[in-house]
VMD Tcl script that draws the C-alpha trace (Angstrom):
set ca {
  {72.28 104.58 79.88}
  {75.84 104.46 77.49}
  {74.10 107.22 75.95}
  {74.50 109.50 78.91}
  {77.26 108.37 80.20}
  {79.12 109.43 76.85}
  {76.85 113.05 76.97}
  {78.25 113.47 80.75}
  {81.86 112.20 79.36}
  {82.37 114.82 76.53}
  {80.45 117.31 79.51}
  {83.63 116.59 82.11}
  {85.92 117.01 78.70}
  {85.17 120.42 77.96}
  {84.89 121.46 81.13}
  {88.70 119.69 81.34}
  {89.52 121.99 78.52}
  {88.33 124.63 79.98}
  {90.46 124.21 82.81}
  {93.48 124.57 80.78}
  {92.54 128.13 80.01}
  {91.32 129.25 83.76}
  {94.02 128.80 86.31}
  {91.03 128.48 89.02}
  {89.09 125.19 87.52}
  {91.66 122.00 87.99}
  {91.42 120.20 84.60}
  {92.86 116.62 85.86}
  {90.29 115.40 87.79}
  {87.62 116.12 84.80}
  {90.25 114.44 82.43}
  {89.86 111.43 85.20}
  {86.09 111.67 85.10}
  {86.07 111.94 81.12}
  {88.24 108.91 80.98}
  {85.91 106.65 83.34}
  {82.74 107.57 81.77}
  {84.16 106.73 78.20}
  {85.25 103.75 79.47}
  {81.94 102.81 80.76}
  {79.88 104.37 77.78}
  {81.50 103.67 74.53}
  {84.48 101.89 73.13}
  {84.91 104.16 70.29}
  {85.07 107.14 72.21}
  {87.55 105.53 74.76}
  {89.64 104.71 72.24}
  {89.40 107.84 70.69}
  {89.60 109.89 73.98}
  {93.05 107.28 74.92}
  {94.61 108.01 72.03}
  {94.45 111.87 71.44}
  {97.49 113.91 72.24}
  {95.16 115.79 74.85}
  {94.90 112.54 76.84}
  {98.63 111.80 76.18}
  {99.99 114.80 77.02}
  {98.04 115.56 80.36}
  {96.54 112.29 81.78}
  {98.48 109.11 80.37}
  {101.45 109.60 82.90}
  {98.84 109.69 85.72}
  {96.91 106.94 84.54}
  {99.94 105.07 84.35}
  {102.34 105.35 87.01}
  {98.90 106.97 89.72}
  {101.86 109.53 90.30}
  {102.24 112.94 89.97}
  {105.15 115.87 90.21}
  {104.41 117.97 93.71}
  {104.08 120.88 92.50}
  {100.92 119.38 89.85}
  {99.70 117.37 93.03}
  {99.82 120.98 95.38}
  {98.32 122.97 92.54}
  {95.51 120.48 91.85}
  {95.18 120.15 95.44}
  {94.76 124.02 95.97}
  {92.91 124.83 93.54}
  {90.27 122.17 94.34}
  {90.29 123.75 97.98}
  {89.77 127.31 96.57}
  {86.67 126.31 94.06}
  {85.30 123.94 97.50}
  {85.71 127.04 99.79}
  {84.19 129.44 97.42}
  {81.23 127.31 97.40}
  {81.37 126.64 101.51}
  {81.49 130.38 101.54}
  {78.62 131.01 99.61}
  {75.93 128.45 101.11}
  {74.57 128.86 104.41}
  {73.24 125.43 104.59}
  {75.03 124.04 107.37}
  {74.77 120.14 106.31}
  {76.11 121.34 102.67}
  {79.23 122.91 104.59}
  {79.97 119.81 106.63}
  {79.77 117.74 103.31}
  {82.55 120.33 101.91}
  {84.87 119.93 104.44}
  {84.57 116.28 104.81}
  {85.25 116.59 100.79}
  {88.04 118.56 101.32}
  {89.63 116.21 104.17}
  {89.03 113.27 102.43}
  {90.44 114.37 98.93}
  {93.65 115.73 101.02}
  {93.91 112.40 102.73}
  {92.95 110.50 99.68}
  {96.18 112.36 97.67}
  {98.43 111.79 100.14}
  {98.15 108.57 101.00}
  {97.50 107.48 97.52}
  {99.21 109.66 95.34}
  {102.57 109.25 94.88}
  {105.12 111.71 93.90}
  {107.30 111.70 91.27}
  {110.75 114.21 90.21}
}
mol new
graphics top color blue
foreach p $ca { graphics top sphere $p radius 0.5 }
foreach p [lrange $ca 0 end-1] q [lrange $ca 1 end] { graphics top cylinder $p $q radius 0.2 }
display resetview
């Protein structure tokens, strides 16, 4: 099972990276993901993953202080909307849409209530 858990981890990571490069995929919350299934899978590659300069530089302030700046929190936050609506727009199952929007709600909720913001 650690085995998979690391193969999903470096998955969310480059997918993460990705995100860096496309304005439209958020690359936070699959930094987030990468870090909890590294931390669950592998020592080594937790370590390794906490102490790269790609953790440090856009996940270690987060992990720390479970605060962001506004204008990260409202860019993460709309850009997860657009990628969720793209998909409620494209699937006409109507249980699949009701599972969007309550992911959209509670993520919203779930940021602003939990989030804090930081200057």
């Amino acid at each position: 099972m650690k085995i998979v858990l690391v193969i999903a981890g470096f998955i969310s990571l480059g997918i993460g990276m990705i995100g860096i490069i496309l304005p439209l995929l958020p690359t936070t919350p699959f930094l987030i993901l990468t870090s909890v299934l590294f931390a669950k899978g592998s020592d080594r590659f937790n370590n390794w993953f906490t102490e790269s300069s790609f953790y440090k530089k856009h996940l270690k302030e987060f992990i720390d202080t479970k605060s962001m700046t506004k204008k990260k929190k409202w860019t993460l936050l709309i850009l997860v909307d657009l990628m969720l609506l793209l998909s409620f727009i494209s699937i006409s199952i109507t249980v699949l849409r009701i599972a969007i929007l309550f992911l959209i709600i509670a993520k919203h909720y779930y940021f602003h209530k939990y989030i804090k913001v930081v200057t």
